[in-house]
C-alpha positions in Angstrom: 28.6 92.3 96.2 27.4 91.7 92.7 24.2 90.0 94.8 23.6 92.8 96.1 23.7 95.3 92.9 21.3 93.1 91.4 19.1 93.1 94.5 19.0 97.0 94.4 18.3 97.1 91.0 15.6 94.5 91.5 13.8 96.2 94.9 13.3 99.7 92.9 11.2 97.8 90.0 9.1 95.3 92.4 6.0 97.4 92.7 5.2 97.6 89.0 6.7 93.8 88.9 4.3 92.7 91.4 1.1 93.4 89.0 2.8 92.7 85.9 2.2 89.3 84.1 5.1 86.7 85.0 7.1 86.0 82.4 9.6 83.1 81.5 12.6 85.7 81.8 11.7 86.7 85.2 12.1 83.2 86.7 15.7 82.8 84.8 16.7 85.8 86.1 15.4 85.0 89.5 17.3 82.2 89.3 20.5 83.7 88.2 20.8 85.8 90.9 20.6 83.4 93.3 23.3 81.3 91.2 25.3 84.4 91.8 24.4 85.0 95.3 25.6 81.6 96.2 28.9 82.0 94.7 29.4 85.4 96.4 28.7 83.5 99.5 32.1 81.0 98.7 29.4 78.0 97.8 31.4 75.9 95.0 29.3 75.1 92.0 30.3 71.7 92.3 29.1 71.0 96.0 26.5 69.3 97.2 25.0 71.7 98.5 25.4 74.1 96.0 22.9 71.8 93.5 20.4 70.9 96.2 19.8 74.7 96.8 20.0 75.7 93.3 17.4 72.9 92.6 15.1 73.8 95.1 15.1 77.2 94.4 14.4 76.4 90.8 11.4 74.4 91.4 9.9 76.6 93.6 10.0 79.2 91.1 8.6 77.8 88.4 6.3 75.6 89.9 4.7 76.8 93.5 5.8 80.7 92.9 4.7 80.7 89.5 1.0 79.2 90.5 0.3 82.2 92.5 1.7 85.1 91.1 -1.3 87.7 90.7 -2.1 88.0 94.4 -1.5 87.1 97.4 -5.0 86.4 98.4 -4.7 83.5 95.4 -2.9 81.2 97.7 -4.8 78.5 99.2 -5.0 78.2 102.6 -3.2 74.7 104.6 -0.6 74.2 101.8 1.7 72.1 102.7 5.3 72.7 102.6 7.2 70.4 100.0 10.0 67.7 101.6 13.4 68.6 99.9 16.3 66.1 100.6 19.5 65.7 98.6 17.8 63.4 96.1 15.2 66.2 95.5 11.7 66.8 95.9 10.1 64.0 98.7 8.1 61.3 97.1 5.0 62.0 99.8 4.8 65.9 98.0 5.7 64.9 93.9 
C-alpha cells in the first residue's frame, strides 16, 4: 500500500511534472518507488529477480527516459527495444 500512496501523490503533480526540467532527484525517486513497489509485492531484495528488475528499471531511467523527456514528439521513430537478460543489458543494444 505504501506503493500506492506514493503513486497518488505522484499522479496529482504529473501535469506540471511533465513540462518541468528533469532533475537528478526525480529519477532517484522514481526509482525508490519502484524499490518499494517491489517489496510490497513480496519480491526479496536479495532475489534474482528482484536486481534484474531494479537494474533495468534503473537504466531505463536514466538513460532512454531521461533522453526524451521534453516531449513526446522528441522520440525517434524505429527505436529498438533494448535486450535485458540476467547478466544485464544485451551486448547487440550496449
Amino acid at each position: 500500500m505504501k506503493w500506492l500512496a506514493m503513486r497518488s501523490a505522484t499522479v496529482s503533480t504529473r501535469s506540471t511534472a511533465s513540462v518541468s526540467p528533469r532533475t537528478e532527484d526525480m529519477d532517484v525517486r522514481a526509482i525508490a518507488c519502484f524499490d518499494q513497489a517491489m517489496d510490497d509485492i513480496g519480491i526479496a531484495r536479495d532475489d534474482r529477480l528482484w536486481r534484474a528488475l531494479r537494474d533495468y528499471f534503473a537504466w531505463a531511467t536514466n538513460t532512454t527516459m531521461a533522453r526524451y523527456h521534453h516531449s513526446a514528439d522528441d522520440v525517434p521513430n524505429g527505436l529498438r527495444i533494448p535486450k535485458w537478460s540476467w547478466e544485464g543489458l544485451g551486448a547487440d543494444y550496449a
